[in-house]
N, C-alpha and C positions, 0 to 999 in steps of 0.2 A: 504494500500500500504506500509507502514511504515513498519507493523505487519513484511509483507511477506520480507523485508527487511533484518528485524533485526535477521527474520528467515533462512534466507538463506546464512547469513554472518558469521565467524568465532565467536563462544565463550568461547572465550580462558579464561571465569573464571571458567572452569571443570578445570585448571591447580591448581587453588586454592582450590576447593574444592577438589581435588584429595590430596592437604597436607595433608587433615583434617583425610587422613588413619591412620596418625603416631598416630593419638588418639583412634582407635580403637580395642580392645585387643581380639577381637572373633573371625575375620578373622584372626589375626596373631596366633591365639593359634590354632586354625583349623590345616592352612599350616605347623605350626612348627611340632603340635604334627605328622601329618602326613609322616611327612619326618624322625620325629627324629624317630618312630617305625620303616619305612625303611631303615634307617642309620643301625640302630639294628640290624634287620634281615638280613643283608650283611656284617653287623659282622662276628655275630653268623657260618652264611652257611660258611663263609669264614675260619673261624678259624679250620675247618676240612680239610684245606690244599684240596680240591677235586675243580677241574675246571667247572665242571655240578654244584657243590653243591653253587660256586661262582657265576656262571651263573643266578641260579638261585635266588639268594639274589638279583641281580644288576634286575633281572625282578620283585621280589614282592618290591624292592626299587620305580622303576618307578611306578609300579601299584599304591603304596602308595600315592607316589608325586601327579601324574594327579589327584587320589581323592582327596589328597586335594586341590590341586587348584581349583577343581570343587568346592568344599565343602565351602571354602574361599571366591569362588565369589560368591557363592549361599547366603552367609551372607552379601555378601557386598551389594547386591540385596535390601535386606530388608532397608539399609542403603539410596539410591537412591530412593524406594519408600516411606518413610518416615512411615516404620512399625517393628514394633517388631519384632527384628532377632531372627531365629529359634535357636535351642540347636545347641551345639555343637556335639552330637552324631549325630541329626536328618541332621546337614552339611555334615557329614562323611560320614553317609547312602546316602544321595541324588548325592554326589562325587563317592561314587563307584558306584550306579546303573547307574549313566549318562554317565561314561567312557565308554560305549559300544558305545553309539551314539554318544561323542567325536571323537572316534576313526573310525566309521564310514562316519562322514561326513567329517573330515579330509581326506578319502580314496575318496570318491567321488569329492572334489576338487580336486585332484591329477587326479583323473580321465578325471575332464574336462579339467584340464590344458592339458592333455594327448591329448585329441579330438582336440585341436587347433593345436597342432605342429602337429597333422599324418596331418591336413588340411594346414598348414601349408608347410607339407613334399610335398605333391600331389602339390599344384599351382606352386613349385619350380622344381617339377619333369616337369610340361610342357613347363619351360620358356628352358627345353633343346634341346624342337622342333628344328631341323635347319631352319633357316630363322626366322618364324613366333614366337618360342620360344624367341629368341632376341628379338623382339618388342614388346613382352607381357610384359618379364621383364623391360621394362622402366615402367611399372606402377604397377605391381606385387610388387617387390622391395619395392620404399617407398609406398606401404600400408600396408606391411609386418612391416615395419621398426615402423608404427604407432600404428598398429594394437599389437606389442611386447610392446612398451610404456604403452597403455594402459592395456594387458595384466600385466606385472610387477606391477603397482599400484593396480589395482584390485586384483592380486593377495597378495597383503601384505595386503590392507585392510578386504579381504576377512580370511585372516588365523588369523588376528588382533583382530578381531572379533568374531573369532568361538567359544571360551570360553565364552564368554560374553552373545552370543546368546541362550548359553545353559544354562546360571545361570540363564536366564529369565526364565526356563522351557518352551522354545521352543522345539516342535518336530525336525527329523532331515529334510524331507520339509519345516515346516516351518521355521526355521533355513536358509535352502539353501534361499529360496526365500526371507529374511529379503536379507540376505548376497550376493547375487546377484542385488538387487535392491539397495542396499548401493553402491557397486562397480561401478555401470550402473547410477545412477543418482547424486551422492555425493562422490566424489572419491577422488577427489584434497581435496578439507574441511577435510575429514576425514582422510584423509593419513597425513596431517598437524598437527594434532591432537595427530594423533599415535606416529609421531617424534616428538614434543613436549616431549610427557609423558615417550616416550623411556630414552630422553638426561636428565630429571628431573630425573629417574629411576638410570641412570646411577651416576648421581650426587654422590643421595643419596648413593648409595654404594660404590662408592669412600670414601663418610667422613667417615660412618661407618665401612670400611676396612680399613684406617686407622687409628680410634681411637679403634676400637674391636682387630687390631693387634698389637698396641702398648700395648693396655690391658692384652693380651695372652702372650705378651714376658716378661711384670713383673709378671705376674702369673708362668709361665714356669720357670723365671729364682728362682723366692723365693722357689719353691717345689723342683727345682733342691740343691738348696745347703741348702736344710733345710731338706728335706726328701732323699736326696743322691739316688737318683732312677734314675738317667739317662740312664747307662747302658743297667737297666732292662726292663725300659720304650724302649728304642729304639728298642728293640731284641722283646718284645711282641708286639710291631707294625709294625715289619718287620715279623713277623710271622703270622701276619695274612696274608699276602698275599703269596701265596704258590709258584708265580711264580715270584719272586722280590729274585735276588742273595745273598746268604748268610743271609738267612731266620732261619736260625735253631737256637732256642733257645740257643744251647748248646756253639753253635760257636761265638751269640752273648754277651754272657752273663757271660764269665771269666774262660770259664773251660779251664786247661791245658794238655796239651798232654802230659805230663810225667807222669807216675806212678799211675794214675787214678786219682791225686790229684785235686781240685779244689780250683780258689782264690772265686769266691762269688757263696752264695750257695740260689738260689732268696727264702726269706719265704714267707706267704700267702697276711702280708701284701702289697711286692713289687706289686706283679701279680693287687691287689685290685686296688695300686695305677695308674697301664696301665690304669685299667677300669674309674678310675676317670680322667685320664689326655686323653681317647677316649671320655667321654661325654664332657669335658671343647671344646676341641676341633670341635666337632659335635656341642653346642652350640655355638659356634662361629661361622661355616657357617651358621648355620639356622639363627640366630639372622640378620647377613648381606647380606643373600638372603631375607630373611619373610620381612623385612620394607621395602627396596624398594620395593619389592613384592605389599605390601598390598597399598602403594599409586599407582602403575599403574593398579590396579584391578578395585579401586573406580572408576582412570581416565576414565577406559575403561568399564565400568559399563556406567559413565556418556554418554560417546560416543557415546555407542548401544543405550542407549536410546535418544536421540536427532538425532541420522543420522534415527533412525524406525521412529518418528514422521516426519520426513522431505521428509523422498521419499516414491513411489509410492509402494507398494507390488507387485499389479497387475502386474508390469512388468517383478518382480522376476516369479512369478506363469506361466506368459505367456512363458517366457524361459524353465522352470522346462515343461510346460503342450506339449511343443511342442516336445522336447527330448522325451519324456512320449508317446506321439502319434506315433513317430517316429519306439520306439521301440516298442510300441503293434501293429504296422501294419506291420513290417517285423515279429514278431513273427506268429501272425494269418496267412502270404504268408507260413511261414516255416508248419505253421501248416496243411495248406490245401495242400500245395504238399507234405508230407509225408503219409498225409488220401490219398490221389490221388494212390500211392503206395501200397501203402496196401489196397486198395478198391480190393475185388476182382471181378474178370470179370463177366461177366452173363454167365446163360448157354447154350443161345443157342449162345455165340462166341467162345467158348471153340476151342482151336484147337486141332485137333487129331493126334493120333500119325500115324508117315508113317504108319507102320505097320496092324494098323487099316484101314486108309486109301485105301492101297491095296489090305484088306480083302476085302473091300466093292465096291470095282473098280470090282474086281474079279467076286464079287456075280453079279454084275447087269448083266440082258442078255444085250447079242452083246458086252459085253465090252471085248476085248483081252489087259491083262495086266499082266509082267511077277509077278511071287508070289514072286521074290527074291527082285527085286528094284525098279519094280514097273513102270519099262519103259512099252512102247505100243509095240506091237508083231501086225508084221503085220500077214494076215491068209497065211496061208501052213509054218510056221517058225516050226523049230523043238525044235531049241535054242534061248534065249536069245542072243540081239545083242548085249546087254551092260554088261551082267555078264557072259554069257555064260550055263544059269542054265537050262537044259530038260523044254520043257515047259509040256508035261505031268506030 
């Protein structure tokens, strides 16, 4: 009884074990390097002044990032179960193959948050009934009103979680169904959890942005008056971005409009010194995103695995298996009335065509019918009564 207790009540020493990330240099060199190649790459595209070309720096940036956060928790994984973390290439690889099912089952939550409001939409569309629509909504309303509560929690724990569940190397069911059965059975616990490690996260990058900024302004300011480069520094970081005013080199960087003459003329070193004072700088966000990073990873490492040991699966799979049944029996109705369709008829219900039809009214004895449309001719008629056509 104890056991189930002490199991089912808050363990708020995941918040200390979550410090212990600041000591671990594989997941933070996973996520940095990660980012810092994508940093690069939206350089590089950027520096050809082209909006597509920018575009697509800022998409293999992202692409970078998500893998490494996969790649980071996938090491922090190893940390949690108390085994030898994989390489850091084998993190890298296992981040970009998984961003497909990241992104995946991030779409099907969306999805099913989607399925509640169109239900949601419907029971609000009948409280419009006149009369009877009135007295539905006295209890429509606040279950709508509950039923949104619970929705929002479940919803953050459920997207709180989706990285987590995938460093586990869960499939994307089994994922959904960890992550629906956490929501459905452990929701308040683990929502507590997650705001915890958030405001500890937050902390952390507070002290680090201000002591990594205060470190960047005496670095900035000693290169500025020891290496004289400010100028030239500001005009090659405003030229990267193509669509930022008064971007051009020429206008930033001293030339004068008389005579074609110029005051400073940048040599190879200036331009080298942009590119040292773009990585100082890239260094500096990564360094103040990657630590708090890598302690809310551990936290939420620890999380997923203590909310999977505490609730029930079954009731994720029962929810996942009934949606699942829902839609293979509307497909199989869709399937048999379109074979219905296209079945075609036997031969002997074929219908014939008038034409035929009156050929063969025609041939039988005793039958008078005219050959034009097929009306009945009474006997001694010369004419049709209906078209007017010789009946000879």
């Amino acid at each position: 009884m104890q056991q189930k207790q002490i199991a089912g009540g808050l363990d708020l020493s995941i918040l200390t074990k979550a410090l212990a990330g600041l000591t671990y240099w594989r997941p933070l060199a996973i996520f940095a390097l990660a980012n810092f190649v994508g940093l690069a790459c939206l350089v590089l595209l950027s520096a050809a002044k082209s909006v597509p070309l920018t575009l697509l720096g800022g998409l293999v940036w992202l692409v970078l990032s998500g893998a490494g956060y996969l790649g980071a928790g996938h090491s922090m994984v190893a940390v949690v179960e108390e085994r030898s973390p994989p390489a850091i290439l084998e993190s890298l690889l296992f981040g970009i193959f998984t961003l497909p099912r990241f992104i995946g089952l991030v779409i099907i939550e969306f999805l099913l948050i989607l399925a509640v409001l169109i239900i949601e939409i419907i029971l609000l569309e009948i409280c419009r009934i006149p009369a009877l629509g009135g007295l539905l909504s006295l209890g429509i309303l606040p279950a709508l009103f509950l039923v949104n509560v619970g929705l929002v929690v479940g919803v953050m724990v459920m997207f709180g979680l989706t990285g987590p569940a995938l460093w586990f190397g869960e499939t994307v069911s089994g994922a959904l169904s960890h992550l629906l059965a956490v929501a459905r059975g452990r929701p308040g616990a683990t929502l507590f959890l997650l705001l915890l490690l958030g405001i500890l996260g937050v902390l952390l990058g507070a002290l680090l942005l201000a002591i990594g900024g205060y470190a960047l302004s005496l670095t900035a300011t000693f290169a500025g008056g020891i290496l004289n480069t400010s100028s030239v520094l500001l005009s090659d970081l405003l030229g990267v971005f193509p669509w930022f005013p008064g971007s051009s080199l020429d206008a930033m960087s001293g030339w004068s409009s008389g005579g074609g003459a110029y005051v400073l003329q940048p040599s190879f070193n200036d331009h080298v010194y942009v590119l040292s004072g773009l990585l100082t700088a890239a260094t500096f966000g990564i360094l103040v995103a990657a630590i708090p990073n890598n302690v809310m990873m551990l936290g939420l490492a620890y999380v997923y695995q203590r909310s999977v040991q505490e609730v029930d699966r079954s009731a994720g799979d029962r929810i996942i298996g009934g949606v699942v049944s829902k839609v293979s029996e509307m497909r199989e109705k869709t399937q048999q009335a379109a074979a219905s369709v296209r079945k075609p008829k036997p031969s002997g219900e074929e219908t014939e065509s008038p034409t035929h039809a009156v050929d063969t009214a025609a041939a039988q004895p005793g039958a008078s019918f005219c050959k034009g449309c097929g009306a009945k001719l009474q006997e001694g008629d010369q004419f049709c009564g209906e078209c007017g056509r010789p009946v000879s």
